[in-house]
C-alpha positions as CSV (number, residue, x, y, z in Angstrom):
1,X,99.0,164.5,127.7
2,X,100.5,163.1,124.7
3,X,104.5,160.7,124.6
4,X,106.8,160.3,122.2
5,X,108.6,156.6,122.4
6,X,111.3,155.8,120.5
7,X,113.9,152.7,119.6
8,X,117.8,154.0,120.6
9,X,120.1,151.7,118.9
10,X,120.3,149.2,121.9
11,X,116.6,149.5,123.5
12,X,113.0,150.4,123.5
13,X,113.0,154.1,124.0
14,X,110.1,156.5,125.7
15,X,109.9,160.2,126.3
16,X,106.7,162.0,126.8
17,X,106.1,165.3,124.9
18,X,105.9,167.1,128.4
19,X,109.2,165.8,129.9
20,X,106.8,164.0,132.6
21,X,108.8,160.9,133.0
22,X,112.1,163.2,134.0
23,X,110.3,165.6,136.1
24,X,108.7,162.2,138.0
25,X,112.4,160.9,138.6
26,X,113.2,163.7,139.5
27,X,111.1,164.5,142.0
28,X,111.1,161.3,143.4
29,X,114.9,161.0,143.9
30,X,115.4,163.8,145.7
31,X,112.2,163.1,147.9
32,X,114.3,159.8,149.0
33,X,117.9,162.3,149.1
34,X,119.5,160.3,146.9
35,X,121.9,162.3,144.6
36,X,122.9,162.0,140.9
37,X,126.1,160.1,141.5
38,X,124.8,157.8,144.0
39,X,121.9,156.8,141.7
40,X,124.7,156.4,138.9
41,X,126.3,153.8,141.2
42,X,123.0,152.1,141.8
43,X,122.2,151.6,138.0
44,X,125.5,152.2,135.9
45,X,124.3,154.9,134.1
46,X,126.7,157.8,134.3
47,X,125.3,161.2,136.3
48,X,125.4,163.0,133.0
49,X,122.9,160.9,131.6
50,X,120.6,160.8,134.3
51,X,120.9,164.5,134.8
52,X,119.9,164.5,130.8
53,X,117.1,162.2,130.9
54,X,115.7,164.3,134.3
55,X,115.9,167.2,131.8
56,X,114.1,165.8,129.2
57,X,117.1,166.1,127.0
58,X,117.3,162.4,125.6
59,X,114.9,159.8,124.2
60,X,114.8,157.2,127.7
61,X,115.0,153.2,126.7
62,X,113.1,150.5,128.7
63,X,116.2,149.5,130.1
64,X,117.4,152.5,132.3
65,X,113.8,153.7,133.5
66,X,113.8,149.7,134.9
67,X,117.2,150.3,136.4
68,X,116.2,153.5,137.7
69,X,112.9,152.1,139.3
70,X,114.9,149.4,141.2
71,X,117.6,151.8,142.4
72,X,114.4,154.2,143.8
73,X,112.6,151.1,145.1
74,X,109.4,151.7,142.6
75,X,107.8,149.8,140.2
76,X,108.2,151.0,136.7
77,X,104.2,152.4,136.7
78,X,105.2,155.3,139.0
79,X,106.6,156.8,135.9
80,X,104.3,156.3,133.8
81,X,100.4,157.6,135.8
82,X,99.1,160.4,135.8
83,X,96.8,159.4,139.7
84,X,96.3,156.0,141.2
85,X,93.2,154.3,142.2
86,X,93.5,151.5,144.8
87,X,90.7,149.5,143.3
88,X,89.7,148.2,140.2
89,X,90.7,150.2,136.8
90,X,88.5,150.0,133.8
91,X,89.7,151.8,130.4
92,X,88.1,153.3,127.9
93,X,88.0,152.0,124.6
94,X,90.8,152.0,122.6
95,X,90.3,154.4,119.7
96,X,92.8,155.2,116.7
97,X,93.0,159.2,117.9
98,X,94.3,158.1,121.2
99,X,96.6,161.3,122.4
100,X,97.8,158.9,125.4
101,X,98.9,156.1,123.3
102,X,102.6,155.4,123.3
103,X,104.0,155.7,119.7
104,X,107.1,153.8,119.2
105,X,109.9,154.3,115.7
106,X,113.2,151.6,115.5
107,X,116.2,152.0,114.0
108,X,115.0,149.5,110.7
109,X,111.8,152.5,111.3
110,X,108.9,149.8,112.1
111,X,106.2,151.0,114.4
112,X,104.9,150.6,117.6
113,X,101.9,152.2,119.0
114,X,101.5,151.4,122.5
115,X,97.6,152.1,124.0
116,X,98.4,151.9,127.7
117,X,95.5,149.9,129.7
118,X,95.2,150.4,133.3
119,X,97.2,152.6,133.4
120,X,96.3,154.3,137.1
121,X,96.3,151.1,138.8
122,X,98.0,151.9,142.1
123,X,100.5,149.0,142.8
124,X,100.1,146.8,140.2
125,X,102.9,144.6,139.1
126,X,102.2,144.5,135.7
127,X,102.0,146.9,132.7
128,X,99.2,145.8,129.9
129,X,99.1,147.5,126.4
130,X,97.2,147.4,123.2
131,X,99.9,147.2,120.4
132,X,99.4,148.0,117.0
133,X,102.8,146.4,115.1
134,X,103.8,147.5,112.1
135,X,105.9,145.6,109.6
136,X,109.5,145.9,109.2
137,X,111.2,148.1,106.5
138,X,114.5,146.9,106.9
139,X,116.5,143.6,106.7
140,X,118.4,144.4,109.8
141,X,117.1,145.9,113.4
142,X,118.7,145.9,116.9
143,X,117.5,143.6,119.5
144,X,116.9,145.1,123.0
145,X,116.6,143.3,126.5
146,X,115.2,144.2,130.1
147,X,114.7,142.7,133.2
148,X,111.3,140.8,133.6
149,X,109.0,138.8,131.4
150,X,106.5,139.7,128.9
151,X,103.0,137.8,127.5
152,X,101.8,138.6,124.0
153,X,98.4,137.3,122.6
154,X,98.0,137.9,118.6
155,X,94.1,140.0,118.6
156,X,94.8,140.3,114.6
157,X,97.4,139.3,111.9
158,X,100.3,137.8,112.6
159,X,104.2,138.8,114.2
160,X,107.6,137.5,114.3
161,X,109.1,137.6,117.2
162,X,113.5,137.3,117.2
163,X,114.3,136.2,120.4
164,X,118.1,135.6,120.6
165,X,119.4,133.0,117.8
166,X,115.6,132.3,117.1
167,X,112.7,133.5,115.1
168,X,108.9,132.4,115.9
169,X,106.0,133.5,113.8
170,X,102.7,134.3,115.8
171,X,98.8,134.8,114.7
172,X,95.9,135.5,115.4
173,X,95.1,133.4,118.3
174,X,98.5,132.0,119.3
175,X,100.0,133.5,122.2
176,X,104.0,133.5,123.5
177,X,105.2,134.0,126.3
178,X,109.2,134.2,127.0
179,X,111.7,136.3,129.6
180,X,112.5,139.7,128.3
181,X,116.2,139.4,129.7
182,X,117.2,137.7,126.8
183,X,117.4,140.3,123.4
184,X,114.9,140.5,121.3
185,X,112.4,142.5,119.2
186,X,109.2,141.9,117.3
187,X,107.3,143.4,114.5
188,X,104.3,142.5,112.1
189,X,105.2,139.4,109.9
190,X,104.6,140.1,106.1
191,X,103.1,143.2,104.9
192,X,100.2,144.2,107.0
193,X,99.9,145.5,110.2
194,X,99.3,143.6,113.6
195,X,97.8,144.1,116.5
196,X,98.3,142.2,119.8
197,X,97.9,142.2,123.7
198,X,101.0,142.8,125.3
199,X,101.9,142.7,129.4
200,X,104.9,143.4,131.1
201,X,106.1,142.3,134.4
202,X,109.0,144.3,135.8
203,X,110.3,143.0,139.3
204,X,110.7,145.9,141.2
């Protein structure tokens, strides 16, 4: 299975190449009869939108797929495995021809490429990656913002991370650690690539 993920102009986009994300919340609202418009009232988004992004019709942000995992009562994993195992996970090693990796673009067209770890974990609270960060090609980029918290260790080179009003420079060895709530984006600092441990935690 391979995904597309992409930066909207407000937040961290995702779409899979097969439309699995929108056939998964889907299926999984009308397992729990909830229609479009109540879900729209749950989350704010309006039922055209969610009808689109069920469809596959739109790039989906990090933002909505949280709101719509609260308003189903998941955690944001459901959307994203393929089976679940109820004990430990190990993953393969990470390889540069990855079809499952998550490939991220933003508007200022740095990018993200996301190698999912874990990522059939049944019930797991957090969501760990693999990120390679490329640098940023433009002077200007959107910030975007989600409930939860994330942790980044730097593996190799260095990032800066914008979080609201302030910048910070990470390397290799450092480590931040700050709520995702508050905007923010990150890419490689200077001209070469990064590449850094990332893990999400979404309440559900």
């Amino acid at each position: 299975m391979g995904w597309r993920i992409y930066f909207d102009k407000e937040n961290l986009t995702l779409m899979p190449i097969n439309d699995h994300i929108g056939g998964k919340i889907k299926d999984l609202r009308e397992l729990r009869s909830v229609s479009l418009e109540e879900l729209s009232a749950r989350t704010g988004l309006s039922p055209e939108l969610l009808g689109d992004i069920e469809a596959g019709l739109v790039p989906l942000s990090l933002s909505p797929l949280q709101k719509i995992a609260r308003a189903l009562g998941c955690r944001l994993g459901t959307f994203l495995d393929d089976s679940t195992l109820s004990g430990p996970v190990v993953s393969e090693a990470i390889a540069d021809s990855d079809d499952k990796s998550l490939r991220f673009t933003g508007g200022n067209q740095n990018g993200l490429q996301f190698h999912a770890l874990s990522i059939n974990k049944a019930d797991r609270s957090m969501e760990p990656f693999v990120v390679d960060v490329m640098p940023a090609t433009a002077e200007k980029y959107e910030l975007s913002s989600h409930e939860g918290e994330e942790f980044i260790y730097v593996l190799s080179g260095a990032i800066e991370v914008v979080y609201g009003k302030k910048s910070f420079t990470v390397k290799q060895g450092q480590s931040i650690y700050y709520d995702s709530i508050v905007p923010h984006h990150l890419h490689a600092a200077g001209t070469d690539p990064a590449r850094i441990l990332a893990v999400i935690y979404s309440p559900k």
